[in-house]
C-alpha positions in Angstrom: -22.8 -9.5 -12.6 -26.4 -9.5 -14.0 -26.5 -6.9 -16.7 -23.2 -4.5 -18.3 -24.6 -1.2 -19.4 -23.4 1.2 -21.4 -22.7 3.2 -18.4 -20.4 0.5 -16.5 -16.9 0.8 -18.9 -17.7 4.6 -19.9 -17.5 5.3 -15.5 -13.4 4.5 -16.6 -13.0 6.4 -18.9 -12.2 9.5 -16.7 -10.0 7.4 -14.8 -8.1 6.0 -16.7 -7.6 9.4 -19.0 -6.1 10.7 -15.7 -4.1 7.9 -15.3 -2.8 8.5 -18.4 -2.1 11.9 -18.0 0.1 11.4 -15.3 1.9 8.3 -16.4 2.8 11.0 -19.7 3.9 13.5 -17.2 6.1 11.4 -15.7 7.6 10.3 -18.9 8.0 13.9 -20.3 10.6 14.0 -16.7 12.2 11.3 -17.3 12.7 12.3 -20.7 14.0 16.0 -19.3 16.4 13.5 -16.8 17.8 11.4 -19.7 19.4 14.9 -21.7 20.1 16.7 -18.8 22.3 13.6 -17.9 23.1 12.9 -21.5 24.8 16.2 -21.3 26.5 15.9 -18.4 27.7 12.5 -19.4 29.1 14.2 -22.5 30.7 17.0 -20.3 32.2 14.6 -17.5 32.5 11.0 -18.1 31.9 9.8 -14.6 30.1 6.3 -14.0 27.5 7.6 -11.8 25.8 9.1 -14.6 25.8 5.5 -16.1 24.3 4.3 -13.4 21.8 6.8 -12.9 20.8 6.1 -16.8 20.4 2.6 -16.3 18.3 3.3 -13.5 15.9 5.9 -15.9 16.0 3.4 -18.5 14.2 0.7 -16.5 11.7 3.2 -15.3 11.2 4.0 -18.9 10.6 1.0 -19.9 8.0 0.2 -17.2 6.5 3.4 -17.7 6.1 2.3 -21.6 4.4 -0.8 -20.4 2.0 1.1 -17.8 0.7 3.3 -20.7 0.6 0.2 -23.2 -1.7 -1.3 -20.4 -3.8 2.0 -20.0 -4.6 2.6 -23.3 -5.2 -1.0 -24.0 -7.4 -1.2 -21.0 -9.9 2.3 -22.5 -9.8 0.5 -25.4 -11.3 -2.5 -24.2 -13.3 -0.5 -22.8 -15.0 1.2 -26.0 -15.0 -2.0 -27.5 -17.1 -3.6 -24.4 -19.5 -0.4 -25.1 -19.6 -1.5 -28.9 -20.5 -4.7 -28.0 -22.9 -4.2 -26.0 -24.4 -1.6 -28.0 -24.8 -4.7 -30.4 -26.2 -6.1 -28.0 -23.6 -9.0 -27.3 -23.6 -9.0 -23.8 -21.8 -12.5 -23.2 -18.6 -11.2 -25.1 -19.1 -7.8 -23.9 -18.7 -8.9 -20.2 -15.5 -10.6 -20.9 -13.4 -8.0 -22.8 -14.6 -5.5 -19.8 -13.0 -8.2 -17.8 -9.8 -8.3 -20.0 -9.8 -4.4 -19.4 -10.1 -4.4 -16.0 -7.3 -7.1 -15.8 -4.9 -4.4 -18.0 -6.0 -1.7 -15.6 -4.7 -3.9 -12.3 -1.4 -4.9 -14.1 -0.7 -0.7 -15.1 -1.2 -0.5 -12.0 0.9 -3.0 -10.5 3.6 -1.7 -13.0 3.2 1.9 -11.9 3.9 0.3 -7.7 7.1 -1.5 -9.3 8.4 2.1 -10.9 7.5 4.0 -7.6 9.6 1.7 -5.7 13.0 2.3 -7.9 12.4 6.0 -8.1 11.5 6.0 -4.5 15.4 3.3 -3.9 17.0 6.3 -6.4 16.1 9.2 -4.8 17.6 7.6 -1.3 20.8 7.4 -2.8 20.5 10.6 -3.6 19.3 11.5 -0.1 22.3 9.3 1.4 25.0 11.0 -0.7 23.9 14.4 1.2 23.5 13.2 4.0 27.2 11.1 4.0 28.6 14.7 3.0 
């Protein structure tokens, strides 16, 4: 890379702000899930609502560390523009590095939650289509 400009980290910021927007959709839904099944638990104690809440709590929990990621990743990002606006370029090159690194692994993270909601709605799926 020869020169970061100002313009380099601020091109992410759009993306990553709709990144964030629907990893903070998809924890409002999970979030709706949790007290509709809450309540149904409370109703009817039957262990597939157990399971189904374990299975919602490990996406929440990746879906907590996706957005930790994301932010950290735009905030990298204004920091690299601060820097370079101060004109330390060296530094500046590596915390956009560090923030691009964050962006891959929310990424990564958001693949690992799409495969167990993808492996819970086939159970879902199956126990229609065993009926």
């Amino acid at each position: 890379m020869n020169e970061l400009t100002l313009t380099t980290p601020a091109l992410l910021f759009s993306a990553i702000s709709l990144i964030m927007l629907a990893y903070t959709n998809r924890f409002l839904a999970y979030a709706a899930v949790v007290r509709d099944l809450h309540a149904k638990y409370l109703e009817k104690k039957d262990e597939r609502y157990i399971v189904q809440i374990k299975n919602i709590k490990k996406r929440l929990y990746l879906t907590r560390s996706m957005q930790i990621a994301g932010i950290s990743s735009l905030l990298l990002c204004v920091v690299t523009m601060f820097l370079i606006y101060i004109n330390q370029q060296f530094i500046a090159v590596w915390v956009f590095g560090i923030a691009l690194i964050l962006l891959i692994v929310s990424l990564t993270l958001l693949i690992m939650e799409i495969q167990i909601s993808v492996k819970a709605l086939e159970l879902h799926i199956s126990d229609i289509e065993n009926s």
